[in-house]
PQR file of N, CA, C, O and H, with PARSE charges and radii, in Angstrom:
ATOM      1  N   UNK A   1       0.841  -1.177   0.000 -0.4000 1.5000
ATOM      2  CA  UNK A   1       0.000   0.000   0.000 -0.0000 2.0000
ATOM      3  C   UNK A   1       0.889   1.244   0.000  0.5500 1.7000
ATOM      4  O   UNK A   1       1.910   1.449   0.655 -0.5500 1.4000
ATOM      5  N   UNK A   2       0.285   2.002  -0.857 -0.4000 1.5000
ATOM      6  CA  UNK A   2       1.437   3.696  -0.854 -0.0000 2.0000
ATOM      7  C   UNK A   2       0.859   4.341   0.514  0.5500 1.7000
ATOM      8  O   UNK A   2      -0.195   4.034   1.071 -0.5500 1.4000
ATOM      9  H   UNK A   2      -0.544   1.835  -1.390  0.4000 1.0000
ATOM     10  N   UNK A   3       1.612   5.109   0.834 -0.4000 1.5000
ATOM     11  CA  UNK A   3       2.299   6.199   1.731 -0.0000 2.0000
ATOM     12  C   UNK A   3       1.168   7.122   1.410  0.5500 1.7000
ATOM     13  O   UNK A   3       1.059   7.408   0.218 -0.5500 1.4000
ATOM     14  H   UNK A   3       2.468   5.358   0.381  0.4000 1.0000
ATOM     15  N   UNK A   4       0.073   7.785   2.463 -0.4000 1.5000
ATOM     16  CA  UNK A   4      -0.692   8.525   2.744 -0.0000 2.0000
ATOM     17  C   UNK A   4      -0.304  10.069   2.547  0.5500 1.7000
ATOM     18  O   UNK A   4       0.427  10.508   3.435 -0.5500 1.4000
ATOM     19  H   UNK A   4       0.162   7.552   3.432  0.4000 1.0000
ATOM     20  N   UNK A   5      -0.707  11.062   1.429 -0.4000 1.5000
ATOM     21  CA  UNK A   5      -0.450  12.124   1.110 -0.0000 2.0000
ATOM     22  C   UNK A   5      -1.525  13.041   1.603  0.5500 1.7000
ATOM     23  O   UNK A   5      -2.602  12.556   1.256 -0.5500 1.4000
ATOM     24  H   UNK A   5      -1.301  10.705   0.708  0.4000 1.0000
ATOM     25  N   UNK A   6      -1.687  14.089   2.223 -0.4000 1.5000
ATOM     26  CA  UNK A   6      -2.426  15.128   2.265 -0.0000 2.0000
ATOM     27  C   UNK A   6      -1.970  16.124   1.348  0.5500 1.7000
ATOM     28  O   UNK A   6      -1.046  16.923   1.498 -0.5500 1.4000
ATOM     29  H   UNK A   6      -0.812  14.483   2.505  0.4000 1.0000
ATOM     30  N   UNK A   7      -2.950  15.928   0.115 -0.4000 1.5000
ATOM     31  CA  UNK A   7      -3.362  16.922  -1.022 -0.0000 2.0000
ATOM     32  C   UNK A   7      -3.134  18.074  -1.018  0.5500 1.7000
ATOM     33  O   UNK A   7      -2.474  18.646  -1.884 -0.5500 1.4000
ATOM     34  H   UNK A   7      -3.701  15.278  -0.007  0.4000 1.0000
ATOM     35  N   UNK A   8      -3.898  18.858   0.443 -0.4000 1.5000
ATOM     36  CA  UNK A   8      -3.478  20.539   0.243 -0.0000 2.0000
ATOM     37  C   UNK A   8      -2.759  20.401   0.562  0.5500 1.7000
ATOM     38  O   UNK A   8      -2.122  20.560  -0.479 -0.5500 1.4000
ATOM     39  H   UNK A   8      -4.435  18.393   1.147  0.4000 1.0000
ATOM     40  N   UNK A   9      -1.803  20.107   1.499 -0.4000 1.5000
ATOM     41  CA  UNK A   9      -0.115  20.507   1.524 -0.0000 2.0000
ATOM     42  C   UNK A   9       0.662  20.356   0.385  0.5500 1.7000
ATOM     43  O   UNK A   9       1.359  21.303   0.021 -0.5500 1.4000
ATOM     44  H   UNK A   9      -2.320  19.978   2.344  0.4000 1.0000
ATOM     45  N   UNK A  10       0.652  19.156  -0.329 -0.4000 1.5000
ATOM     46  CA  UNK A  10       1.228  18.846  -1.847 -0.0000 2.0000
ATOM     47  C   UNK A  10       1.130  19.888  -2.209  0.5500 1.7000
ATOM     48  O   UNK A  10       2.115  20.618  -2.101 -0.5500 1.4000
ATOM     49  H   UNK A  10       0.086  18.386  -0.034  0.4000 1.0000
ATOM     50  N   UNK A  11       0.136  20.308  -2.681 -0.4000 1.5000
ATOM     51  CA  UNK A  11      -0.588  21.317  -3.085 -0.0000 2.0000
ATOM     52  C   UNK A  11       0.009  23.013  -2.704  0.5500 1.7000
ATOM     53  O   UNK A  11       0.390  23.732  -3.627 -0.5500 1.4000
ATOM     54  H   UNK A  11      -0.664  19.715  -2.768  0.4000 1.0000
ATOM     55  N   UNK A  12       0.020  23.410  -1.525 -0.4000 1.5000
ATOM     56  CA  UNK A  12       0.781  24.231  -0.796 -0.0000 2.0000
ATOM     57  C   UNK A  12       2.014  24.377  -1.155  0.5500 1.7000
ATOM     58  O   UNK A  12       2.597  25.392  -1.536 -0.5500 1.4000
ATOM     59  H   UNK A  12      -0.290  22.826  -0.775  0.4000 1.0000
ATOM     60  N   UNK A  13       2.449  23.137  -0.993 -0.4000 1.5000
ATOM     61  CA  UNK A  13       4.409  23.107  -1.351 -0.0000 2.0000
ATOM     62  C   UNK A  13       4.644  23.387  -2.740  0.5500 1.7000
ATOM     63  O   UNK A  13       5.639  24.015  -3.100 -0.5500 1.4000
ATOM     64  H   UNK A  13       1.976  22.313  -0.683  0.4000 1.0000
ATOM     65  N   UNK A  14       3.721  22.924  -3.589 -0.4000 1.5000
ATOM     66  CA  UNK A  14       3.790  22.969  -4.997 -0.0000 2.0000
ATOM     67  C   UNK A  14       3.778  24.682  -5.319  0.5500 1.7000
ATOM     68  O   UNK A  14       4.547  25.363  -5.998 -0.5500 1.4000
ATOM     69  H   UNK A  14       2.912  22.414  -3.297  0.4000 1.0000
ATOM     70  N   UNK A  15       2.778  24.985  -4.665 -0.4000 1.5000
ATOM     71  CA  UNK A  15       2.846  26.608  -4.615 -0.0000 2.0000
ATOM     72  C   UNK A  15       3.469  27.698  -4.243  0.5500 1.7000
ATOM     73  O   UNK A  15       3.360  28.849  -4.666 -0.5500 1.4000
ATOM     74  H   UNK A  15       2.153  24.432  -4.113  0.4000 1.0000
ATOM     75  N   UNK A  16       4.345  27.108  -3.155 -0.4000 1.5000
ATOM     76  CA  UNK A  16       5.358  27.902  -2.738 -0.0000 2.0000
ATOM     77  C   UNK A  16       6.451  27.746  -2.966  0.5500 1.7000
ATOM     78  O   UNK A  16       7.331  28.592  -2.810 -0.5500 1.4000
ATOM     79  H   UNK A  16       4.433  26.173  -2.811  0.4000 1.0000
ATOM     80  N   UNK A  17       6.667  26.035  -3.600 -0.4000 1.5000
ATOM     81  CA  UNK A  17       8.403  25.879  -4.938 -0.0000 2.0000
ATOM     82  C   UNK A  17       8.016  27.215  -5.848  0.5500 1.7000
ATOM     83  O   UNK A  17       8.662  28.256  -5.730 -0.5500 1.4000
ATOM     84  H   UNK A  17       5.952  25.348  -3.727  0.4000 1.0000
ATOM     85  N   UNK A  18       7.040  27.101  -6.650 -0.4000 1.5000
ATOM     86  CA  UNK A  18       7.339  28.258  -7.864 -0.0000 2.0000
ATOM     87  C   UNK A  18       7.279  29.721  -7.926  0.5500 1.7000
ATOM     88  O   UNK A  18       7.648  30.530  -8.777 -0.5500 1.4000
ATOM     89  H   UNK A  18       6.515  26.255  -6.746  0.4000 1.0000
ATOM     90  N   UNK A  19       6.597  29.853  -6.558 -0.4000 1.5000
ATOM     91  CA  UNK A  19       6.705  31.734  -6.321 -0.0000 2.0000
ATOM     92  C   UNK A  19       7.735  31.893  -5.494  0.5500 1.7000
ATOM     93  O   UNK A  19       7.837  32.918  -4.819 -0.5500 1.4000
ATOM     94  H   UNK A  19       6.298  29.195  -5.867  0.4000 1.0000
ATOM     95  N   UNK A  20       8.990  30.505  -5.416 -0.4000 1.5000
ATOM     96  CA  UNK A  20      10.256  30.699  -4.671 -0.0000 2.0000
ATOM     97  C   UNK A  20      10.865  30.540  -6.084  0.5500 1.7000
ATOM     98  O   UNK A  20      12.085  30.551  -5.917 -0.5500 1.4000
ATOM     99  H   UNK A  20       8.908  29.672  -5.964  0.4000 1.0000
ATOM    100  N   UNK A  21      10.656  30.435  -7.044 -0.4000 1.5000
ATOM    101  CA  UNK A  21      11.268  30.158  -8.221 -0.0000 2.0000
ATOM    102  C   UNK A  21      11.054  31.334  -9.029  0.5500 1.7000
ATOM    103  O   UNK A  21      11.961  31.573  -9.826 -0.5500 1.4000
ATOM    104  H   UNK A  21       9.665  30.426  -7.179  0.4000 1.0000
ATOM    105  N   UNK A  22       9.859  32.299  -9.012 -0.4000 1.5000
ATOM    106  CA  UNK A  22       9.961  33.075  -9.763 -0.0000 2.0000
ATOM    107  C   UNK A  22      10.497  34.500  -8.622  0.5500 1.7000
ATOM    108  O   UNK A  22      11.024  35.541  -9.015 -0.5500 1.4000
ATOM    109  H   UNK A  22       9.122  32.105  -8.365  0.4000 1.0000
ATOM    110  N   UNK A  23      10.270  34.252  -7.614 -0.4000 1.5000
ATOM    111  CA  UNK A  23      11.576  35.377  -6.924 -0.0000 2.0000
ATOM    112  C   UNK A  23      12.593  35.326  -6.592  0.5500 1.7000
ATOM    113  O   UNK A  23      13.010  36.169  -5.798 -0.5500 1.4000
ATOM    114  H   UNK A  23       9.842  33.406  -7.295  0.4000 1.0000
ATOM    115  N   UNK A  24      13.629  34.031  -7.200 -0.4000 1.5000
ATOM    116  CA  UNK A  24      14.780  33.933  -7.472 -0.0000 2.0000
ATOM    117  C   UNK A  24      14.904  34.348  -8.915  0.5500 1.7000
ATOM    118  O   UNK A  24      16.092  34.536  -9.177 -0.5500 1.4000
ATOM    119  H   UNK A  24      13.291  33.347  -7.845  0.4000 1.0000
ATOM    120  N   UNK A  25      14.148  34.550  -9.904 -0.4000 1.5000
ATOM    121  CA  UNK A  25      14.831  34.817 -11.014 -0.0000 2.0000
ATOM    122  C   UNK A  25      13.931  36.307 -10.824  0.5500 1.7000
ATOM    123  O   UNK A  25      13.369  36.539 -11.894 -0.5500 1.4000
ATOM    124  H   UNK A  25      13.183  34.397  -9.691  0.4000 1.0000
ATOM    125  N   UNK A  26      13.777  36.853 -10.298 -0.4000 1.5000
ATOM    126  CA  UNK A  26      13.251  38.348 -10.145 -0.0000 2.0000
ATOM    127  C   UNK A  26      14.304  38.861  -9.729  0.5500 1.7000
ATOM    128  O   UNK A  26      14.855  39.702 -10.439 -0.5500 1.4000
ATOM    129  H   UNK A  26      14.234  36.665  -9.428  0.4000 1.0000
ATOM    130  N   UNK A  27      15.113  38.335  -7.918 -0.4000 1.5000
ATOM    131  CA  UNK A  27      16.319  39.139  -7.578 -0.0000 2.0000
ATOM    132  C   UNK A  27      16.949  39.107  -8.796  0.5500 1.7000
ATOM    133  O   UNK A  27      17.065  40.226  -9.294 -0.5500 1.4000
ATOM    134  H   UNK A  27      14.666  37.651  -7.342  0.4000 1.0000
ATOM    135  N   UNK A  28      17.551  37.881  -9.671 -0.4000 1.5000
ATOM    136  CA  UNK A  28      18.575  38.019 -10.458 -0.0000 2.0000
ATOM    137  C   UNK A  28      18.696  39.415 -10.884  0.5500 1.7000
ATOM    138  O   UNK A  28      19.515  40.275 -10.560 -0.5500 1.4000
ATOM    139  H   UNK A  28      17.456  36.972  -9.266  0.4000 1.0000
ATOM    140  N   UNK A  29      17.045  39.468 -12.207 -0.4000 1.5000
ATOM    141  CA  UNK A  29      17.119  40.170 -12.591 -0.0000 2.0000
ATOM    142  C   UNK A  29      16.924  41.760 -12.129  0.5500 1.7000
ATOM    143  O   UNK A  29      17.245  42.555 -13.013 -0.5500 1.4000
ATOM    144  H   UNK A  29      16.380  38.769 -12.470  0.4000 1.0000
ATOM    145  N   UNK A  30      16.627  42.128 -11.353 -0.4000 1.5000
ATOM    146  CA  UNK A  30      16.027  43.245 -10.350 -0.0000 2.0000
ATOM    147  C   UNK A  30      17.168  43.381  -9.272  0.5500 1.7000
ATOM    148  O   UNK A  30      16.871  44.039  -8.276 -0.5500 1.4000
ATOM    149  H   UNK A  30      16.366  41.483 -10.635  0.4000 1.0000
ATOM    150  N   UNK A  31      18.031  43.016  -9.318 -0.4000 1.5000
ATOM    151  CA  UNK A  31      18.707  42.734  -8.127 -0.0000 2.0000
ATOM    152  C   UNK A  31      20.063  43.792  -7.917  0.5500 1.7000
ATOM    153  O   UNK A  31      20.769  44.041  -6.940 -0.5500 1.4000
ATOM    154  H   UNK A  31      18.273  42.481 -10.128  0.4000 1.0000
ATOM    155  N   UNK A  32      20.058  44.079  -8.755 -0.4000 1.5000
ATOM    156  CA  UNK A  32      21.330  45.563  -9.108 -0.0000 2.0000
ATOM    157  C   UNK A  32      21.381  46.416  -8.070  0.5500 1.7000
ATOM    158  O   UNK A  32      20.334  46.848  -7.590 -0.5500 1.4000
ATOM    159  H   UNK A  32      19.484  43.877  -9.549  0.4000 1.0000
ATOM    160  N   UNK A  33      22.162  46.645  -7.758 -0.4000 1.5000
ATOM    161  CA  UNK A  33      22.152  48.124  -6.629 -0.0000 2.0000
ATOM    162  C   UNK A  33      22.111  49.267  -7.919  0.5500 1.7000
ATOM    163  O   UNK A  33      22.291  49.001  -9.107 -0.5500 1.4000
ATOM    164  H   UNK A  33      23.013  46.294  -8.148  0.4000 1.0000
ATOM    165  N   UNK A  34      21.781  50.803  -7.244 -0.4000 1.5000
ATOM    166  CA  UNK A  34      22.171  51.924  -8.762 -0.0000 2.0000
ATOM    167  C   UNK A  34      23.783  52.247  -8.935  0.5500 1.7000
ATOM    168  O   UNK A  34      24.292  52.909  -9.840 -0.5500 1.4000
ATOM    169  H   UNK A  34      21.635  51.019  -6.278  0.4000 1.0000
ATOM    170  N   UNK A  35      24.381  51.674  -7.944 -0.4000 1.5000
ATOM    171  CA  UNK A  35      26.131  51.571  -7.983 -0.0000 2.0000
ATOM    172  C   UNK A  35      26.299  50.974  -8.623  0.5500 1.7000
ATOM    173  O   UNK A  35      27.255  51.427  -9.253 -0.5500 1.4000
ATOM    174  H   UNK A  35      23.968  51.137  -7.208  0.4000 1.0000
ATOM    175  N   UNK A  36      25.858  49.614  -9.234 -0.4000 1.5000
ATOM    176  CA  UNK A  36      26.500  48.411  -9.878 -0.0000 2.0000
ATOM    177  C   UNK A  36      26.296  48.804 -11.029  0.5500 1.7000
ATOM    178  O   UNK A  36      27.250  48.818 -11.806 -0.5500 1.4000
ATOM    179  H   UNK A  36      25.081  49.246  -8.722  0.4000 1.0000
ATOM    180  N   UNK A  37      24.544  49.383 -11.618 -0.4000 1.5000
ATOM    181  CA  UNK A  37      24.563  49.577 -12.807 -0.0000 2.0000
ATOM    182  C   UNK A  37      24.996  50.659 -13.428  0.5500 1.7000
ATOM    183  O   UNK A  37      25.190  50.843 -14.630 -0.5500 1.4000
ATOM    184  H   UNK A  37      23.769  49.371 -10.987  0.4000 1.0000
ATOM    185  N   UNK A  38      25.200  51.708 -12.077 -0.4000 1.5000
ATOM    186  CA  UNK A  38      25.312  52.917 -12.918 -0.0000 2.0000
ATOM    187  C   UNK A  38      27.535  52.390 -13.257  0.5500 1.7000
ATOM    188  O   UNK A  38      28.155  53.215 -13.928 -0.5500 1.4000
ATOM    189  H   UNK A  38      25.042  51.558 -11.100  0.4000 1.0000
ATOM    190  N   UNK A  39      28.087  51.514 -12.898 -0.4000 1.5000
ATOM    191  CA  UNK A  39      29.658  51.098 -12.866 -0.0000 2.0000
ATOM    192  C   UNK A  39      29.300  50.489 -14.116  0.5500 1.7000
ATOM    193  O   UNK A  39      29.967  50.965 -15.034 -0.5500 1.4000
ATOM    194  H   UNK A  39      27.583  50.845 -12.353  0.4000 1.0000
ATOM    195  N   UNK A  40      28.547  49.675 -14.452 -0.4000 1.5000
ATOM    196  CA  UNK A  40      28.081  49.073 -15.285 -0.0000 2.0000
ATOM    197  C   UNK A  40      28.041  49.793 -16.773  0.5500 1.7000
ATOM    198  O   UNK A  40      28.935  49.647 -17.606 -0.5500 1.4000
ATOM    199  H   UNK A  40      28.005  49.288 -13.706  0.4000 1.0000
ATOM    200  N   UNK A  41      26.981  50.509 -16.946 -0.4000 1.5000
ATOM    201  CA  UNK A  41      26.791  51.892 -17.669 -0.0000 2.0000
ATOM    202  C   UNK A  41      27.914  52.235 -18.085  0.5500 1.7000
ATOM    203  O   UNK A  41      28.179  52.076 -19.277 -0.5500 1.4000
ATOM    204  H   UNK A  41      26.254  50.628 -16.269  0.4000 1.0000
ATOM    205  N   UNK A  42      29.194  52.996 -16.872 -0.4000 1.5000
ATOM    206  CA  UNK A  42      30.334  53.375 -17.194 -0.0000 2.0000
ATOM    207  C   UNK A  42      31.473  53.039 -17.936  0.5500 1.7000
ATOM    208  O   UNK A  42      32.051  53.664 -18.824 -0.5500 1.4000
ATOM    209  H   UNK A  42      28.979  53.125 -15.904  0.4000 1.0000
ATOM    210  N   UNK A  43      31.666  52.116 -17.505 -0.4000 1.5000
ATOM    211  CA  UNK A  43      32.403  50.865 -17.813 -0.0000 2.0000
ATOM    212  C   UNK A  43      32.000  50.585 -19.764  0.5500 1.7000
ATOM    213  O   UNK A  43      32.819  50.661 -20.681 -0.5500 1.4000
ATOM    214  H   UNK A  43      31.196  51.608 -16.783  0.4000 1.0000
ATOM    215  N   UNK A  44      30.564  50.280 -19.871 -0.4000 1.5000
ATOM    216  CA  UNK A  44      30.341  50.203 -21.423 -0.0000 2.0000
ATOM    217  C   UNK A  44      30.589  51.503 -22.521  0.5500 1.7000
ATOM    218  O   UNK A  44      31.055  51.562 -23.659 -0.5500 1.4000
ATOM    219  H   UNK A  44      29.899  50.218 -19.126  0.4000 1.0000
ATOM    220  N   UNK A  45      29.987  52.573 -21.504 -0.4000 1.5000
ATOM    221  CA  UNK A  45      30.611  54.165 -22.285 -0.0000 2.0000
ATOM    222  C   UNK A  45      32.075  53.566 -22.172  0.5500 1.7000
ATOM    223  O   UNK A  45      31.910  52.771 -23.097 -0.5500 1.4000
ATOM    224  H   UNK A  45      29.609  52.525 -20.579  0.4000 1.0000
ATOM    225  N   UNK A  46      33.151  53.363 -21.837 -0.4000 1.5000
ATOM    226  CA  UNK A  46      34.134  53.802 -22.032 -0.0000 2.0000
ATOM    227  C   UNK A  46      34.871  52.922 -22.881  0.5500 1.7000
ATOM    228  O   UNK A  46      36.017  53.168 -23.259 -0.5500 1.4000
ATOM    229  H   UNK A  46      33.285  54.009 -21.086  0.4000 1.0000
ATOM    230  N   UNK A  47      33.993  51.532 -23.292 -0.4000 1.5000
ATOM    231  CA  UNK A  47      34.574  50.969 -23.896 -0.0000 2.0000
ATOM    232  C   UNK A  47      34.340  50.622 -25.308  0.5500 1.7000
ATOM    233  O   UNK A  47      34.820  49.804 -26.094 -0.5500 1.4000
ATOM    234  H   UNK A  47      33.063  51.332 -22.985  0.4000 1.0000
ATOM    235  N   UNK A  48      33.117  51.851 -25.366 -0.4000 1.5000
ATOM    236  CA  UNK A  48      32.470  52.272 -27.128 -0.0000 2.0000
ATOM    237  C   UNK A  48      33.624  53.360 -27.134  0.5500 1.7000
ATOM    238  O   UNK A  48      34.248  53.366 -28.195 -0.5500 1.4000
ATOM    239  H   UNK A  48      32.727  52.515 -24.728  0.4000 1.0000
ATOM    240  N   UNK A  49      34.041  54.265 -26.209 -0.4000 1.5000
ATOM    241  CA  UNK A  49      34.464  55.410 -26.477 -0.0000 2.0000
ATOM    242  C   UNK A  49      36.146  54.887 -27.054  0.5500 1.7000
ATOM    243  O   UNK A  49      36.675  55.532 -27.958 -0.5500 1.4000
ATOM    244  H   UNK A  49      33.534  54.260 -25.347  0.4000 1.0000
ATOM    245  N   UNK A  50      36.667  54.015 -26.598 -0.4000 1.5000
ATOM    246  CA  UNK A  50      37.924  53.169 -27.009 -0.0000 2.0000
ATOM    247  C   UNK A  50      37.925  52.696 -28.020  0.5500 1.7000
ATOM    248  O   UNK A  50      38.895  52.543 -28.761 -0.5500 1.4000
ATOM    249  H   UNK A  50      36.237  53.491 -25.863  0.4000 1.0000
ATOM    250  N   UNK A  51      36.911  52.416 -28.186 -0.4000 1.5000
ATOM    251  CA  UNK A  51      36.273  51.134 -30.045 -0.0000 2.0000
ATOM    252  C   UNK A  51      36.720  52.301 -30.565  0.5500 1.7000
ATOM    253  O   UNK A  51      37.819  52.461 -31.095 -0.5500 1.4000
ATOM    254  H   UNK A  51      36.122  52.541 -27.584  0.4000 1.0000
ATOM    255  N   UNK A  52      35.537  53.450 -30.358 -0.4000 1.5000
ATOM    256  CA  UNK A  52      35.629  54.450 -31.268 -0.0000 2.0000
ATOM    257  C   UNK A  52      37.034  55.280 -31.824  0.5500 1.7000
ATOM    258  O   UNK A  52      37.282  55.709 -32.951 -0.5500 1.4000
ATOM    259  H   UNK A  52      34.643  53.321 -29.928  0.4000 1.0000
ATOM    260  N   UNK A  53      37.630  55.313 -30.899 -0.4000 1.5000
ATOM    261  CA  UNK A  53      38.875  55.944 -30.970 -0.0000 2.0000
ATOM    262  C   UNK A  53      39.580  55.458 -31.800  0.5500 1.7000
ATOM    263  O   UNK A  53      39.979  56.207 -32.691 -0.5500 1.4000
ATOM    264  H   UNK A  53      37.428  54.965 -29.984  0.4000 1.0000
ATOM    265  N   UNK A  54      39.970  54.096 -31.809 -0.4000 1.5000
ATOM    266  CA  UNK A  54      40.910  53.344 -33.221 -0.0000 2.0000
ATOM    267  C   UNK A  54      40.204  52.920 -34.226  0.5500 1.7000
ATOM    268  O   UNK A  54      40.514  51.881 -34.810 -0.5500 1.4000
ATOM    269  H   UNK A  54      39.645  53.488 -31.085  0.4000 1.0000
ATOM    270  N   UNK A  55      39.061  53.722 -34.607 -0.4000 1.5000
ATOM    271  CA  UNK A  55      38.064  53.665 -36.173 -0.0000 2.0000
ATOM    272  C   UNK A  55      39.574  54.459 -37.027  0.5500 1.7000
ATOM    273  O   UNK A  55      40.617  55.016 -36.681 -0.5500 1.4000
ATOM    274  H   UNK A  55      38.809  54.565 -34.133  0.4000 1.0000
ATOM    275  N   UNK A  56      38.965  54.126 -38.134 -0.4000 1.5000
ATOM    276  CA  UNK A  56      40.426  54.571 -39.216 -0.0000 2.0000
ATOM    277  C   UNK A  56      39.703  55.786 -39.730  0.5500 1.7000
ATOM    278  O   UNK A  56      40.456  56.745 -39.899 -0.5500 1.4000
ATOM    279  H   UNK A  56      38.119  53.674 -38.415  0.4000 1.0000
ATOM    280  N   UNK A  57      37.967  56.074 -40.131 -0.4000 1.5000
ATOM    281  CA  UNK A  57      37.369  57.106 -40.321 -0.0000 2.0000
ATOM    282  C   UNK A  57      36.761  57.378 -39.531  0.5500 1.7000
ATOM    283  O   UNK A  57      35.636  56.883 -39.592 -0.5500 1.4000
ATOM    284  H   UNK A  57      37.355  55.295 -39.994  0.4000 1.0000
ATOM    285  N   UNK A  58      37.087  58.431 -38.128 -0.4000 1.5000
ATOM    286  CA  UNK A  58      36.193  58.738 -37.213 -0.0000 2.0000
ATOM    287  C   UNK A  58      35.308  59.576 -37.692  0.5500 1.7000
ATOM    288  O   UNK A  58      34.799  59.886 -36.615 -0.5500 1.4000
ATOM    289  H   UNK A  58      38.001  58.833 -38.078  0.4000 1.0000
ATOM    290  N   UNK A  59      34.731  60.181 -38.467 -0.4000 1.5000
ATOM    291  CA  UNK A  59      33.375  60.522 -39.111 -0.0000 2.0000
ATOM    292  C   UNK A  59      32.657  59.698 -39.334  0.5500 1.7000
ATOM    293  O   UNK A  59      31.448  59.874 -39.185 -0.5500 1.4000
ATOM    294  H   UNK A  59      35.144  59.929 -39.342  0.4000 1.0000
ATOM    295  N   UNK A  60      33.037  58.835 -39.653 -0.4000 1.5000
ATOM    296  CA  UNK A  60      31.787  57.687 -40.234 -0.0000 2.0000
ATOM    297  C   UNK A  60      31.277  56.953 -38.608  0.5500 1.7000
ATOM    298  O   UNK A  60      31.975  56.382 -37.770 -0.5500 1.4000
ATOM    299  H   UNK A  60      34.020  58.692 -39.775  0.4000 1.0000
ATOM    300  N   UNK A  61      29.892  57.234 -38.610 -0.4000 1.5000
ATOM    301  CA  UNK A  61      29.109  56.745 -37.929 -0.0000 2.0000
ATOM    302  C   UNK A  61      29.171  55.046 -37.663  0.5500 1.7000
ATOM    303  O   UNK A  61      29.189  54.100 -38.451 -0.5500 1.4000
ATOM    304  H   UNK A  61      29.326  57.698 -39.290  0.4000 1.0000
ATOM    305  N   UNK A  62      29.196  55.133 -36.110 -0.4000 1.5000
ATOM    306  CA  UNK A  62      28.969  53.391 -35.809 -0.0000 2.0000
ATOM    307  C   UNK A  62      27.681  52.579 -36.345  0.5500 1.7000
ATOM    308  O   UNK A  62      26.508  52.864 -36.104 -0.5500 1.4000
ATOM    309  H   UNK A  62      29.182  55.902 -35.471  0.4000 1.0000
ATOM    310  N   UNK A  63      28.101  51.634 -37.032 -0.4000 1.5000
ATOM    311  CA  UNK A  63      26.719  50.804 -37.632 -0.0000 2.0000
ATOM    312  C   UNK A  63      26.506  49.877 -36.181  0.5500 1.7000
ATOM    313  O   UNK A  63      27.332  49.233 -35.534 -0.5500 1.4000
ATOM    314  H   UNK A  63      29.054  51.402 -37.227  0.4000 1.0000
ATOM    315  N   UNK A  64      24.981  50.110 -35.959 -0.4000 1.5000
ATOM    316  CA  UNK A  64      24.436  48.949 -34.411 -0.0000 2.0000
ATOM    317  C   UNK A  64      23.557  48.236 -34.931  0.5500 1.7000
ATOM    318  O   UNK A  64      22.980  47.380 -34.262 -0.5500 1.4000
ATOM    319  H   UNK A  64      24.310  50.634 -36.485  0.4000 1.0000
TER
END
């Protein structure tokens, strides 16, 4: 004979794995301090501004 389950708890646990699952991938994404992104931010300006610098025609516009 199987092992006696109470349904709403299954049930319960089942519900609280995936709204523990979708606020682990919420911190991920949400999870930035405005230090990190604004270093972040910086960090990418300066490394278009470097690309840019050793173009052979700096007039000619970056293709994105």
């Amino acid at each position: 004979m199987g092992e006696i389950v109470n349904l709403k708890r299954v049930r319960k646990a089942k519900t609280r794995a995936a709204k523990e699952e979708t606020a682990a991938e919420n911190r991920i994404r949400h999870g930035t301090s405005k230090a990190e992104r604004s270093l972040t931010k910086a960090r990418s300006e300066k490394r278009d501004e470097d690309l840019a610098r050793h173009r052979l025609d700096p007039h000619k516009p970056l293709e994105e």
